[in-house]
VEXBA-484845 format. One line per 4 residues: number of its first residue (from 1); for each residue z, y, x of N, C-alpha, C. Coordinates in nm, 2 decimals, padded with zeros to 4 digits. Layout:
BEGIN
NUM) Z,Y,X,Z,Y,X,Z,Y,X | ... $
! end
This chain:
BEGIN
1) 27.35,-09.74,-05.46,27.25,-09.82,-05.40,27.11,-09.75,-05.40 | 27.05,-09.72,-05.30,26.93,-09.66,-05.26,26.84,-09.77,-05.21 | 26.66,-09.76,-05.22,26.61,-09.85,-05.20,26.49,-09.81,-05.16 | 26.40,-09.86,-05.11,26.21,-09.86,-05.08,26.21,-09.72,-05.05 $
5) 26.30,-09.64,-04.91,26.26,-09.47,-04.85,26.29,-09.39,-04.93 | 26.39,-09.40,-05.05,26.43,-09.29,-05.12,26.53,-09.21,-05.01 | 26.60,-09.26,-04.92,26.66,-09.17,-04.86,26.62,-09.12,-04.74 | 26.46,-09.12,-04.75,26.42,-09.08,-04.56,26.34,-09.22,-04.50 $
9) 26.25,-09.17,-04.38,26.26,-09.32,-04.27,26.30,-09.36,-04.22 | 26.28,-09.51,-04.23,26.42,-09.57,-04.15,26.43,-09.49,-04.04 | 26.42,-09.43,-03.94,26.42,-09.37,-03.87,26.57,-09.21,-03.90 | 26.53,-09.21,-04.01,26.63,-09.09,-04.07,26.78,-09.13,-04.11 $
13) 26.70,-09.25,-04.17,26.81,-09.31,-04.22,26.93,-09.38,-04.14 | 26.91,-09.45,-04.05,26.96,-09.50,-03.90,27.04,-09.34,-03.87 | 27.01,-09.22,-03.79,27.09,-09.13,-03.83,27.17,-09.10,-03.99 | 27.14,-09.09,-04.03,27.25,-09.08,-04.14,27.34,-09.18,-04.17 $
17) 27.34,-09.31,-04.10,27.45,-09.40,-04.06,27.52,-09.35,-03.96 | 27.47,-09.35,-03.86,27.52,-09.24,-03.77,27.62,-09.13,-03.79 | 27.59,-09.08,-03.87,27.68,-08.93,-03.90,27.77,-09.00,-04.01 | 27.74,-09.09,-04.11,27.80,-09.16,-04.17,27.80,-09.10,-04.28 $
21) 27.70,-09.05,-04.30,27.64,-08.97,-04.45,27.59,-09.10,-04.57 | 27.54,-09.18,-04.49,27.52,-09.34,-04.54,27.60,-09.45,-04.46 | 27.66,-09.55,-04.53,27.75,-09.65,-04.49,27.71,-09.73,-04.49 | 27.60,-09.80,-04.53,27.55,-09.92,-04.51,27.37,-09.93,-04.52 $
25) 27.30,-09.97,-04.40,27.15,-09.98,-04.44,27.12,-10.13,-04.39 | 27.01,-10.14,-04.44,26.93,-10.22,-04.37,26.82,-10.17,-04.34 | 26.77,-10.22,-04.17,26.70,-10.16,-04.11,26.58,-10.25,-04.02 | 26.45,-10.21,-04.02,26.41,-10.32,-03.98,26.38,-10.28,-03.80 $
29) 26.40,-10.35,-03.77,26.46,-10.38,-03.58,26.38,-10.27,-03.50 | 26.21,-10.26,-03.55,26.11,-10.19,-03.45,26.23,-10.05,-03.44 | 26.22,-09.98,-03.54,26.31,-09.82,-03.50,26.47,-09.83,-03.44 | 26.53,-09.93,-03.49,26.67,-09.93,-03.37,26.66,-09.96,-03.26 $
33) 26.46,-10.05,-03.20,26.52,-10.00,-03.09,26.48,-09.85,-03.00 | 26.48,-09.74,-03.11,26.52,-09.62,-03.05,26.66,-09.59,-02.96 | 26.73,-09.66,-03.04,26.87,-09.65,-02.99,26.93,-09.76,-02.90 | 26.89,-09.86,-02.91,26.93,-10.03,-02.84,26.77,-10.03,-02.81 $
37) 26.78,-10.05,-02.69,26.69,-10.08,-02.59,26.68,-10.24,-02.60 | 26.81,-10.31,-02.60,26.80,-10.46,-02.67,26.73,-10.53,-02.78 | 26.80,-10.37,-02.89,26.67,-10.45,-02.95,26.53,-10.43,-02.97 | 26.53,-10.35,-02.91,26.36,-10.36,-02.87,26.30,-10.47,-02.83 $
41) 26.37,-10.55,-02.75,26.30,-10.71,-02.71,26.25,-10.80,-02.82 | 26.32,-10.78,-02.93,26.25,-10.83,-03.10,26.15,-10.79,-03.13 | 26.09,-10.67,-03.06,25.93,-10.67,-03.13,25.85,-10.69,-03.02 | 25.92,-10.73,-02.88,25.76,-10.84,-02.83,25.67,-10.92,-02.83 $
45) 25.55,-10.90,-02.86,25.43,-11.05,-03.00,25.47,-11.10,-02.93 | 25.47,-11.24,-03.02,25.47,-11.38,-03.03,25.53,-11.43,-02.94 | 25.65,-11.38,-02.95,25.83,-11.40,-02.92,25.84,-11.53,-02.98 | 25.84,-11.55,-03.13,25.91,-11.64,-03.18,25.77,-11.71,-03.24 $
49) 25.82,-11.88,-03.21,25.69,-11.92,-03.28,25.71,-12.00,-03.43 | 25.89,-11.98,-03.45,25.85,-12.01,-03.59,25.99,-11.94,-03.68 | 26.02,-11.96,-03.79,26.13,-11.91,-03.85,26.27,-11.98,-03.76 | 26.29,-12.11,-03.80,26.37,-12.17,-03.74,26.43,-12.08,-03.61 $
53) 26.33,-12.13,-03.51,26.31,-12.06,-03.40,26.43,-11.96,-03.41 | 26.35,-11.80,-03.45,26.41,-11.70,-03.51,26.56,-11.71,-03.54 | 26.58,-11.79,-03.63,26.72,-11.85,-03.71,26.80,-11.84,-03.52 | 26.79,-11.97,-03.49,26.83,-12.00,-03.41,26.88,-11.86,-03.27 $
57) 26.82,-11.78,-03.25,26.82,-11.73,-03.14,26.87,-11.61,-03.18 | 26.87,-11.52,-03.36,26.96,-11.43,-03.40,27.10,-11.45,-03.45 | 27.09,-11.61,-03.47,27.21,-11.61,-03.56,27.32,-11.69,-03.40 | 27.24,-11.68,-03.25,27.31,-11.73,-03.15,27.40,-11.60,-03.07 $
61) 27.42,-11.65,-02.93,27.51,-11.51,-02.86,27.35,-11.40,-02.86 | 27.29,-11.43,-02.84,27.14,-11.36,-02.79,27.14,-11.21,-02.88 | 27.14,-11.30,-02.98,27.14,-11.17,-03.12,27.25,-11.11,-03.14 | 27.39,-11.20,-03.11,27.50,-11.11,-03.08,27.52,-11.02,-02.99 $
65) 27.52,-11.01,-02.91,27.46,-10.92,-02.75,27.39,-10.79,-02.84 | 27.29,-10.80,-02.90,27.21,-10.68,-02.99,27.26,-10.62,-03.11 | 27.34,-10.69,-03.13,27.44,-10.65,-03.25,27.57,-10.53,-03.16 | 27.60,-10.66,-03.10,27.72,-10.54,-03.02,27.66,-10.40,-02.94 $
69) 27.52,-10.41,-02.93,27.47,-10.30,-02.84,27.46,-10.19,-02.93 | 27.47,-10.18,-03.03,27.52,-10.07,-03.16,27.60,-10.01,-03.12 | 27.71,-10.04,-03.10,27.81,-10.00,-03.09,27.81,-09.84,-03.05 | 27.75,-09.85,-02.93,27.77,-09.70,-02.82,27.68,-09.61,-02.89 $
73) 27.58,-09.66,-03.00,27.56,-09.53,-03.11,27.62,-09.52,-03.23 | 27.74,-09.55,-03.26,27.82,-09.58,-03.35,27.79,-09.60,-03.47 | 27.73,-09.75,-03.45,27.67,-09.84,-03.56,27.77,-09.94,-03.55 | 27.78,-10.03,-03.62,27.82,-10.12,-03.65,27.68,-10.25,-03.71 $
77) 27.70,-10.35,-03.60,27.55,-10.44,-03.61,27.65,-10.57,-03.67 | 27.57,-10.55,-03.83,27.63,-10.71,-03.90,27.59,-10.81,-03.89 | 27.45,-10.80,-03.92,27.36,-10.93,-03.94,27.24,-10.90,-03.91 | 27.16,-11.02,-03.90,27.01,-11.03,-03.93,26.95,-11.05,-04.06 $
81) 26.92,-10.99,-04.15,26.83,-11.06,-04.25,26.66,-11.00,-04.22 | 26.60,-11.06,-04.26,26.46,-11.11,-04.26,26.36,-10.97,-04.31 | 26.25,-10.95,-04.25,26.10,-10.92,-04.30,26.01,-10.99,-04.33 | 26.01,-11.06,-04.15,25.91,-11.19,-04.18,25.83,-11.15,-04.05 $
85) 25.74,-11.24,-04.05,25.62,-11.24,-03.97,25.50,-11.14,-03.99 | 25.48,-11.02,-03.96,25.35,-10.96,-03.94,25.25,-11.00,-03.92 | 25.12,-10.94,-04.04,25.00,-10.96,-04.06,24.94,-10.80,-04.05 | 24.79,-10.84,-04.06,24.73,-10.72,-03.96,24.64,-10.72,-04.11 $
89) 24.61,-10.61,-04.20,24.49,-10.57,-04.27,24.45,-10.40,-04.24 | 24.32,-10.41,-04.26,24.25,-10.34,-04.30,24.12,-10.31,-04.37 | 24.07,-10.18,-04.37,23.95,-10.16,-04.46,23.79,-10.18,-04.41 | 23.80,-10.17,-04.26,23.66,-10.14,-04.20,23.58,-10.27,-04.15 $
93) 23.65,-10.39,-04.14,23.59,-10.52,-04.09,23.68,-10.65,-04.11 | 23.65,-10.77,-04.10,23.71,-10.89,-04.08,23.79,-10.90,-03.93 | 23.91,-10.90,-03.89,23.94,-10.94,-03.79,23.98,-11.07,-03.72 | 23.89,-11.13,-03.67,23.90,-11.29,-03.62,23.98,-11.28,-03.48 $
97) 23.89,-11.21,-03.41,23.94,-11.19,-03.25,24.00,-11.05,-03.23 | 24.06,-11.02,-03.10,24.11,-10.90,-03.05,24.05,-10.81,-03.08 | 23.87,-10.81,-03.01,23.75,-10.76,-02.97,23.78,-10.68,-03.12 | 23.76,-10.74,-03.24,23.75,-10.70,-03.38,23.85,-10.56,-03.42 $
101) 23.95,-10.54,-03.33,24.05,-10.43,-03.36,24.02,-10.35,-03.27 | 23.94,-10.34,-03.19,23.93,-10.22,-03.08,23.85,-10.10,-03.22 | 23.93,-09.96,-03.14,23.89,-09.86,-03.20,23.96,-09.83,-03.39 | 24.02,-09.92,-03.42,24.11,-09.93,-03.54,24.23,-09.84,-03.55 $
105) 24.23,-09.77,-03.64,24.36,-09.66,-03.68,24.46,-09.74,-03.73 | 24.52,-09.76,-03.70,24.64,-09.87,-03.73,24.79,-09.81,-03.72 | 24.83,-09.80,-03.88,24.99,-09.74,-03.90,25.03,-09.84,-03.83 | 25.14,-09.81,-03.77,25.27,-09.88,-03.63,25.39,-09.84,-03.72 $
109) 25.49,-09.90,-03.71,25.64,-09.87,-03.70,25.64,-09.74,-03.62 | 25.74,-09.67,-03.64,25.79,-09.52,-03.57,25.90,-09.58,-03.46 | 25.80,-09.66,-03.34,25.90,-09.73,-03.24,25.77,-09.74,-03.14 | 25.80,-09.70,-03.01,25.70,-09.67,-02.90,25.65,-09.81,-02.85 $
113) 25.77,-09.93,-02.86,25.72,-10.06,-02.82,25.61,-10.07,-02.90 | 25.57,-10.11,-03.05,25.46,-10.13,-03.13,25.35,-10.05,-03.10 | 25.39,-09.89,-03.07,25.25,-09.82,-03.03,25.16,-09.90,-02.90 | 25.29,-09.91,-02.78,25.20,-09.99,-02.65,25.15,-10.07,-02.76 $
117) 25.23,-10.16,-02.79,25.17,-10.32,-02.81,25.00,-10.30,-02.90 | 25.00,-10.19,-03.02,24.85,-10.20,-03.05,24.81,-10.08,-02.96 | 24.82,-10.02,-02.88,24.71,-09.97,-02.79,24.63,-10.08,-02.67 | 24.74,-10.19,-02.65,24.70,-10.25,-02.59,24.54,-10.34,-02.66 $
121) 24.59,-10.40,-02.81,24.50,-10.44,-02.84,24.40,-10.35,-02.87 | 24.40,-10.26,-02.82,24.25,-10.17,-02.81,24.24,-10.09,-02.97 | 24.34,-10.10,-03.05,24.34,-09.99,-03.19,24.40,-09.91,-03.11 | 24.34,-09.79,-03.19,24.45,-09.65,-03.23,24.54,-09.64,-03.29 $
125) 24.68,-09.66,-03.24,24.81,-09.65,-03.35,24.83,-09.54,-03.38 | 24.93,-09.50,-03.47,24.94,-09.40,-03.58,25.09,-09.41,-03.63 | 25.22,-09.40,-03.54,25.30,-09.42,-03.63,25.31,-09.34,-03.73 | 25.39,-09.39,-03.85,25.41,-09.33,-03.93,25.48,-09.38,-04.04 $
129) 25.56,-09.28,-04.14,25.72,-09.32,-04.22,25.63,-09.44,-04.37 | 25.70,-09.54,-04.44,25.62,-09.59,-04.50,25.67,-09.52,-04.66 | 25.62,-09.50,-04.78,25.49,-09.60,-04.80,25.37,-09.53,-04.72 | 25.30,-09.58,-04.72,25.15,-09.53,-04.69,25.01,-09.55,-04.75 $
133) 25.03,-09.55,-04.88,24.88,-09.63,-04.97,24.82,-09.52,-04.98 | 24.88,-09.36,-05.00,24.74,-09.30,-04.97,24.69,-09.24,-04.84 | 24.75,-09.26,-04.77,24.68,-09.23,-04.65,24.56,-09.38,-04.62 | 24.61,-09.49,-04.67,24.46,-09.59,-04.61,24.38,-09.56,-04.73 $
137) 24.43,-09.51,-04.89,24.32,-09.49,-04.96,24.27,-09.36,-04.93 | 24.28,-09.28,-04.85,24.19,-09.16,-04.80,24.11,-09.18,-04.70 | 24.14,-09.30,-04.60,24.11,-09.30,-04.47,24.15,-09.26,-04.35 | 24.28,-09.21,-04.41,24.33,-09.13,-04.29,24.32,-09.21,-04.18 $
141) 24.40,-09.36,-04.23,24.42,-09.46,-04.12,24.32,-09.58,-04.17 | 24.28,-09.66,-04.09,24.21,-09.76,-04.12,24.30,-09.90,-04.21 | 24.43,-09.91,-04.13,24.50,-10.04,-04.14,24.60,-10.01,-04.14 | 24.70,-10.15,-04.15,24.81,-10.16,-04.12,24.91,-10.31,-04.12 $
145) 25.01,-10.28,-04.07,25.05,-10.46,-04.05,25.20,-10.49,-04.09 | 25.20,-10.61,-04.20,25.32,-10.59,-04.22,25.40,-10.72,-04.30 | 25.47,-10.81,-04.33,25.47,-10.90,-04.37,25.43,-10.91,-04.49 | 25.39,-11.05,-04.60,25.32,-11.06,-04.69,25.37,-11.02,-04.76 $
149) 25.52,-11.04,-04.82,25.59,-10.93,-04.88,25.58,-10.82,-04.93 | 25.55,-10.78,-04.80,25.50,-10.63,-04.84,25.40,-10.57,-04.89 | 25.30,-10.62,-04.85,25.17,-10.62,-04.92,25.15,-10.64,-05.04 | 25.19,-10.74,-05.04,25.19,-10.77,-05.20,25.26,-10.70,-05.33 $
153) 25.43,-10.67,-05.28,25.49,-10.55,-05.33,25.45,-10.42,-05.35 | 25.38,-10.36,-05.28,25.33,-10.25,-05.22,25.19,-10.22,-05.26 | 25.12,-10.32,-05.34,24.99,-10.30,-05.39,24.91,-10.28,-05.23 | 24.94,-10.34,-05.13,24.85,-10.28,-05.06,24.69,-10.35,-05.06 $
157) 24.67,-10.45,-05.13,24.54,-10.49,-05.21,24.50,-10.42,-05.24 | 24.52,-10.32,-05.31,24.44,-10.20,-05.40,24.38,-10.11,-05.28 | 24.41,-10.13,-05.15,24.38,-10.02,-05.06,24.30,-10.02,-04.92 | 24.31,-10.18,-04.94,24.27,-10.27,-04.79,24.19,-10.40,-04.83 $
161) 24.07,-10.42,-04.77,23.97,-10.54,-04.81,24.02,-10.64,-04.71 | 24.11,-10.65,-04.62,24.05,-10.73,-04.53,24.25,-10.81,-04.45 | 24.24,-10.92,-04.45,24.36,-10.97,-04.40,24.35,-11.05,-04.26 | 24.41,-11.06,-04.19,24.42,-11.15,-04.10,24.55,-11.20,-04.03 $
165) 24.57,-11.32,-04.06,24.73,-11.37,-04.02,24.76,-11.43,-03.93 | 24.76,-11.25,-03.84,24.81,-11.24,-03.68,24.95,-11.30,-03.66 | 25.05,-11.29,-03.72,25.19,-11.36,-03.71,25.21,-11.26,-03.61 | 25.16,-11.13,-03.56,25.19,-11.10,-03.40,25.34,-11.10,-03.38 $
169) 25.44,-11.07,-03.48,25.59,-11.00,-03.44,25.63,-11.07,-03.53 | 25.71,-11.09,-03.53,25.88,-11.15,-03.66,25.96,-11.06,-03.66 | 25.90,-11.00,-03.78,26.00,-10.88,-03.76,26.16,-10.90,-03.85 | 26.25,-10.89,-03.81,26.41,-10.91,-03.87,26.42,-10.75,-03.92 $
173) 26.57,-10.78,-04.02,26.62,-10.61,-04.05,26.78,-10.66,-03.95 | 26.79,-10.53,-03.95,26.88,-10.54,-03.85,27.00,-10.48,-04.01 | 27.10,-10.57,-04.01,27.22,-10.53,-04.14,27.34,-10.41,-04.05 | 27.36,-10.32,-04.11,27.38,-10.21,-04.06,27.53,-10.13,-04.13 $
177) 27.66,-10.09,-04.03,27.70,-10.00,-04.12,27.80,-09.89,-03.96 | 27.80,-09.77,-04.04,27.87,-09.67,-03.99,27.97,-09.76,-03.94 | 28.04,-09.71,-03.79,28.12,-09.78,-03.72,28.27,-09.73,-03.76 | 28.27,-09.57,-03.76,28.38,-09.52,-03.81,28.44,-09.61,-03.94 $
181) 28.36,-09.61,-04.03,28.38,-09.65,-04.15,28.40,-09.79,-04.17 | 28.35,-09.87,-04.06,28.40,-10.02,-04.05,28.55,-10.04,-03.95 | 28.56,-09.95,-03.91,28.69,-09.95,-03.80,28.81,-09.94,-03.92 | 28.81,-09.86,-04.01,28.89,-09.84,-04.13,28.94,-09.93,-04.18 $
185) 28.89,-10.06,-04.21,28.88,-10.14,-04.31,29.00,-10.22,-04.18 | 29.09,-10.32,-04.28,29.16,-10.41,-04.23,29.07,-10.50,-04.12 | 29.14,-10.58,-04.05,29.10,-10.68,-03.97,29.03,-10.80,-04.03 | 29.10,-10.81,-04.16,29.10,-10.92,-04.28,28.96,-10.87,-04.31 $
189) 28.93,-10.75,-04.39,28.86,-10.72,-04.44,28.78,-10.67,-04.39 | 28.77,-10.65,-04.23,28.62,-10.66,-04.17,28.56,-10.83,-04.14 | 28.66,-10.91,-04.16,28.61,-11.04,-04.14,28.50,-11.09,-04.24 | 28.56,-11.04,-04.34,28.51,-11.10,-04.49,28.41,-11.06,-04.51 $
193) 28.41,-10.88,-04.46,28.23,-10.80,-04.51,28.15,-10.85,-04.41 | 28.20,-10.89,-04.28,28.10,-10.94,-04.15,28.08,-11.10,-04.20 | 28.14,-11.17,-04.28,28.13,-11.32,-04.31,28.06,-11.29,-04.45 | 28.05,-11.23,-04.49,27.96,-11.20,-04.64,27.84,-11.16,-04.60 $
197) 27.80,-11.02,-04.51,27.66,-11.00,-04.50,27.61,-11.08,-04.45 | 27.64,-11.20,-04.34,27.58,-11.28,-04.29,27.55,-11.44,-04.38 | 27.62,-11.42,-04.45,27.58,-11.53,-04.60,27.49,-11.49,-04.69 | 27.50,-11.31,-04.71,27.46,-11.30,-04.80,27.25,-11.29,-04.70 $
201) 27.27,-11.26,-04.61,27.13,-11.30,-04.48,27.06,-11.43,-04.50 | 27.15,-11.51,-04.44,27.08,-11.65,-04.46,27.04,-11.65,-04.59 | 27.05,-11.65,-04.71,27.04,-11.66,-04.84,26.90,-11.57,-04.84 | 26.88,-11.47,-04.81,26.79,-11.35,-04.84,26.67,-11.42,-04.75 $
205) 26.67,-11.45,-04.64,26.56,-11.52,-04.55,26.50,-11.66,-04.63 | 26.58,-11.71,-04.70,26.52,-11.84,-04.75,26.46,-11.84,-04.85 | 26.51,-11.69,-04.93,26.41,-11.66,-05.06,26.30,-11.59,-05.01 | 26.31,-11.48,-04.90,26.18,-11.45,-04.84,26.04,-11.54,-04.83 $
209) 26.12,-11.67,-04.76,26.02,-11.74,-04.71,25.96,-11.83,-04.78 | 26.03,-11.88,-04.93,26.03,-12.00,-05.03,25.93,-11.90,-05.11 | 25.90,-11.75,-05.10,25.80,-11.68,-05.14,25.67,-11.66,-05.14 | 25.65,-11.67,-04.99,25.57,-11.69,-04.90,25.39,-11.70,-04.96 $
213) 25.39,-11.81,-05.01,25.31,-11.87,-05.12,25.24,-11.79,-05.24 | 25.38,-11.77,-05.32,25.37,-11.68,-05.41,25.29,-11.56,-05.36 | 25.35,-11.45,-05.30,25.24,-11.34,-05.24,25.09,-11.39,-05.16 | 25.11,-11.49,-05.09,24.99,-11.51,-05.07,24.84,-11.52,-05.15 $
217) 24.90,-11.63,-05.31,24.83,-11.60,-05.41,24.79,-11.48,-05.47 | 24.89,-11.38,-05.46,24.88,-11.28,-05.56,24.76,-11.18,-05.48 | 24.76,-11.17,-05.33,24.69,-11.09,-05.25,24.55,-11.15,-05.26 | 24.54,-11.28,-05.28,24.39,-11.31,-05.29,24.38,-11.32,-05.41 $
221) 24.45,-11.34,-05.52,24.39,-11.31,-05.64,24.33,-11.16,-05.66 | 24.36,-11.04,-05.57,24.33,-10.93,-05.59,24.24,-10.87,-05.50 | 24.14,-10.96,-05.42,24.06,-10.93,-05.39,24.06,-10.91,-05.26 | 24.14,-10.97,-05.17,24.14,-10.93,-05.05,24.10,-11.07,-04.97 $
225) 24.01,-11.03,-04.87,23.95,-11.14,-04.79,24.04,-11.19,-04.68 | 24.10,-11.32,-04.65,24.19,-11.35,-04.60,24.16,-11.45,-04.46 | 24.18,-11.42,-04.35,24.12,-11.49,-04.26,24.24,-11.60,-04.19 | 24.26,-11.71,-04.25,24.41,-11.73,-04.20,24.45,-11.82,-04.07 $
229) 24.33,-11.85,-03.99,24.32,-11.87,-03.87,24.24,-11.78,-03.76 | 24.32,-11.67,-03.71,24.24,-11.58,-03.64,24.27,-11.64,-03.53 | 24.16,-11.56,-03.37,24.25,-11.62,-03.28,24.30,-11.56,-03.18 | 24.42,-11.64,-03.18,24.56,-11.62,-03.15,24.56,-11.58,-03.00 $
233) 24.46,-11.68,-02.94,24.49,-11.67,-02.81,24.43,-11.51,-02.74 | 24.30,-11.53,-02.82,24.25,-11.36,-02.75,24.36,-11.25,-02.81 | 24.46,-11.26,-02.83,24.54,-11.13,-02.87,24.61,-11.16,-02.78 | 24.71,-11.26,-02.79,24.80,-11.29,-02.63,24.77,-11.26,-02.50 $
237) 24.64,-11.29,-02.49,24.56,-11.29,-02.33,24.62,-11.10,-02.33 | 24.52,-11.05,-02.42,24.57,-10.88,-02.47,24.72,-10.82,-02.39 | 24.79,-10.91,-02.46,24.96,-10.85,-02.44,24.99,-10.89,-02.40 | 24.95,-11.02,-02.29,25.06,-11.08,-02.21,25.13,-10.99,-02.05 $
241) 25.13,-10.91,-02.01,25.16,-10.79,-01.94,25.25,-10.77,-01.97 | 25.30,-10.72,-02.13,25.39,-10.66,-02.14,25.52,-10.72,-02.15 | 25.58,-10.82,-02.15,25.69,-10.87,-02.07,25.73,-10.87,-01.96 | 25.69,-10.81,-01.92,25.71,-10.83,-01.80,25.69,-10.71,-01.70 $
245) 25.58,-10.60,-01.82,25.67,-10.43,-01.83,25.77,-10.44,-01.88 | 25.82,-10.47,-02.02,25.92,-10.45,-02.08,26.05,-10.47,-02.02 | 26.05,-10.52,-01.89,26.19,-10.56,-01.81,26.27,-10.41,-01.77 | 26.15,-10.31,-01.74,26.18,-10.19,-01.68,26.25,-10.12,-01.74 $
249) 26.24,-10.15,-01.88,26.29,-10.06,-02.01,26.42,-10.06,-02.12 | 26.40,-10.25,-02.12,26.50,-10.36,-02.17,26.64,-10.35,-02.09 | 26.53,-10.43,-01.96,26.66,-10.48,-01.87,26.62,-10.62,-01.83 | 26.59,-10.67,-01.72,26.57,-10.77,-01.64,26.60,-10.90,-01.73 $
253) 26.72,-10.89,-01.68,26.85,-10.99,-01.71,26.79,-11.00,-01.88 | 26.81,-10.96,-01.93,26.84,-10.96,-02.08,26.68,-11.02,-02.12 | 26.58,-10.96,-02.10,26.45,-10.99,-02.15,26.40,-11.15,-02.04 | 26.47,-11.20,-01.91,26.43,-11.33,-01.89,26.54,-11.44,-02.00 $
257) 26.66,-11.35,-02.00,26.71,-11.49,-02.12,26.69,-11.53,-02.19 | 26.61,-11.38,-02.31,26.53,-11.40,-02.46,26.42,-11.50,-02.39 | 26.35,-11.50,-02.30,26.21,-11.56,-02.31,26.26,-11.75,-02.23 | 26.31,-11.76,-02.17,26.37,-11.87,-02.15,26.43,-11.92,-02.27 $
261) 26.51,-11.85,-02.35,26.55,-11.93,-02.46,26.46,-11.97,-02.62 | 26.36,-11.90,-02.58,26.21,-11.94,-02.68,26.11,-12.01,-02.60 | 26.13,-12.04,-02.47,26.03,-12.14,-02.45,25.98,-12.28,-02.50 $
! end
């Protein structure tokens, strides 16, 4: 059991499932969709407007459709379990409105959709492999965005004054294993590991979120200024375009049924 980039970025690591050097990852959705163009439709903001929601639409055929789209890079797609909803900190100002991120260095996921999505809001993205605490304690980069979880785990307090809870993305991990290596296993016994990681999913999303709270206190107890109604709308107005780029890239068909089925 490997954990927190000891074996590479996700990005590396997603290949080394691939070659089947690693058998089982979890992976969070922005970099698979390197490979699944499907799932790239999971990191279009404010896709989903609540957990439920979310629940509902990965654990339906929708999400199944993105699971099976693995396949033709010889993945094997188990489950969804959870990151959470993305929040936007950094060191150089409060961010209430859009207006407030223009010109902002802002670590991105290593996934081209997130680069558009904050170029659009007028930051400078920066992908790049995580952790990242001393590049914002240097300055390299201004910010970065990521569920509270993370933050809080990750001391990113010690490095960033400033919060704002954009909700932009829900981000999911995509549960992951070499395909070769799941074709092996009995029919029985792919039932069981496909009916287990998806129990053991639901379970892992509810402790996520019954958290929630918990990290929120711990991040303001450590000094970080928290803005927890920004607004929503001047970011949207920002990105709303990109749906409707995204068709060119996704796939028509596929990116009007995600958005019809979150209306």
């Amino acid at each position: 059991m490997q954990h927190s980039a000891s074996l590479g970025s996700e990005s590396s690591i997603i290949q080394q499932v691939q070659m089947g050097t690693v058998d089982v990852a979890i992976i969070t959705t922005g970099p698979v969709g390197n490979i699944s163009k499907l799932a790239n439709a999971l990191s279009l903001p404010f896709l989903f407007k609540s957990n439920e929601q979310a629940d509902e639409i990965l654990d339906g055929a929708i999400g199944q459709e993105i699971l099976d789209s693995l396949s033709a890079s010889g993945i094997k797609g188990l489950s969804f379990s959870e990151n959470g909803f993305r929040n936007l900190t950094n060191n150089i100002r409060p961010v209430h409105t859009v207006a407030d991120v223009a010109g902002l260095k802002i670590r991105t996921m290593e996934a081209p959709l997130q680069v558009k999505i904050w170029r659009m809001l007028g930051a400078n993205p920066t992908p790049m492999a995580w952790p990242i605490n001393t590049e914002l304690a240097q300055g390299t980069i201004d910010g970065q965005e990521n569920p509270l979880w993370v933050i809080d785990k990750y001391k990113i307090y010690e490095v960033q004054k400033y919060m704002s809870m954009t909700r932009h993305v829900y981000s999911s991990h995509i549960d992951m294993m070499n395909l070769a290596t799941f074709n092996k296993l009995s029919k029985a016994d792919q039932k069981m590991f496909v009916d287990s990681m998806r129990e053991a999913a639901a379970y892992q999303r509810k402790q996520n979120r019954d958290s929630d709270k918990e990290h929120m206190a711990v991040i303001v107890q450590n000094g970080m200024i928290v803005d927890e109604h920004p607004d929503i709308d001047s970011f949207r107005a920002k990105v709303k375009s990109i749906y409707e780029d995204s068709k060119k890239d996704i796939g028509a068909d596929f990116v009007d049924k995600l958005l019809d089925a979150v209306k």
